[in-house]
C-alpha positions in Angstrom: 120.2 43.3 46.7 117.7 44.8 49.4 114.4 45.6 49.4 115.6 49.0 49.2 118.2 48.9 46.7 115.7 47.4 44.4 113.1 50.2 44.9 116.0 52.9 44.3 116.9 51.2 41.2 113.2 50.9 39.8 113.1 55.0 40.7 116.5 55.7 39.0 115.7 53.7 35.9 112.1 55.9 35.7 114.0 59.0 36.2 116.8 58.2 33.1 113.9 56.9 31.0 111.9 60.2 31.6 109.5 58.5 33.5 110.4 59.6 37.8 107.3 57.9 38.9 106.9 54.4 37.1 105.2 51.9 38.8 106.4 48.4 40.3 104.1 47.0 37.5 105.7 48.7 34.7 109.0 48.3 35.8 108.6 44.7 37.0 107.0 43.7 33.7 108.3 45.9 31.0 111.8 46.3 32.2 112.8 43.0 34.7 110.3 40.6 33.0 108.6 39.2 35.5 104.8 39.2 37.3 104.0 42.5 39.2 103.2 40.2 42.6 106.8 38.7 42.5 108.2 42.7 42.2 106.1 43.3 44.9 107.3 41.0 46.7 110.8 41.4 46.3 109.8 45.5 47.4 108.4 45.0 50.1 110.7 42.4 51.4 108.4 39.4 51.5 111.3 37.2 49.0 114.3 37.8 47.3 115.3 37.6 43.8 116.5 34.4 42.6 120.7 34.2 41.1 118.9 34.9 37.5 116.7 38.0 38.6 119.4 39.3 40.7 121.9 39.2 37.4 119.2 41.1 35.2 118.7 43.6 38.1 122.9 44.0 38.5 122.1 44.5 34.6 120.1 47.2 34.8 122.2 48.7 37.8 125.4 48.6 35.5 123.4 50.2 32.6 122.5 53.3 34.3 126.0 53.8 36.1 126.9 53.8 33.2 124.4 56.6 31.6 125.1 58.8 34.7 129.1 59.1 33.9 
């Protein structure tokens, strides 16, 4: 995933949770389950997600396809 596609997927998950403008923190901690500084990261395009992150974050992806149909 890109920097980008991770950002959009934070904001789509706020918006489908009733929450449009939740934070890297919240997300990265409440949601992904990991340290704000590594979602910040990841953002901002200073790392990438590891094979385990990226498989919680196709996760998340899949649930809220699947809550927009």
């Amino acid at each position: 995933m890109t920097s980008q596609e991770i950002k959009q997927l934070r904001l789509d998950y706020g918006k489908a949770n009733g929450n449009p403008k939740i934070s890297q923190e919240e997300f990265a901690v409440k949601v992904i389950g990991i340290s704000a500084r590594q979602y910040h990261r990841w953002e901002n395009d200073e790392s990438k997600p590891n094979r385990l992150a990226i498989k919680e974050l196709k996760r998340i992806k899949k649930e809220l396809d699947e809550y927009k149909k």
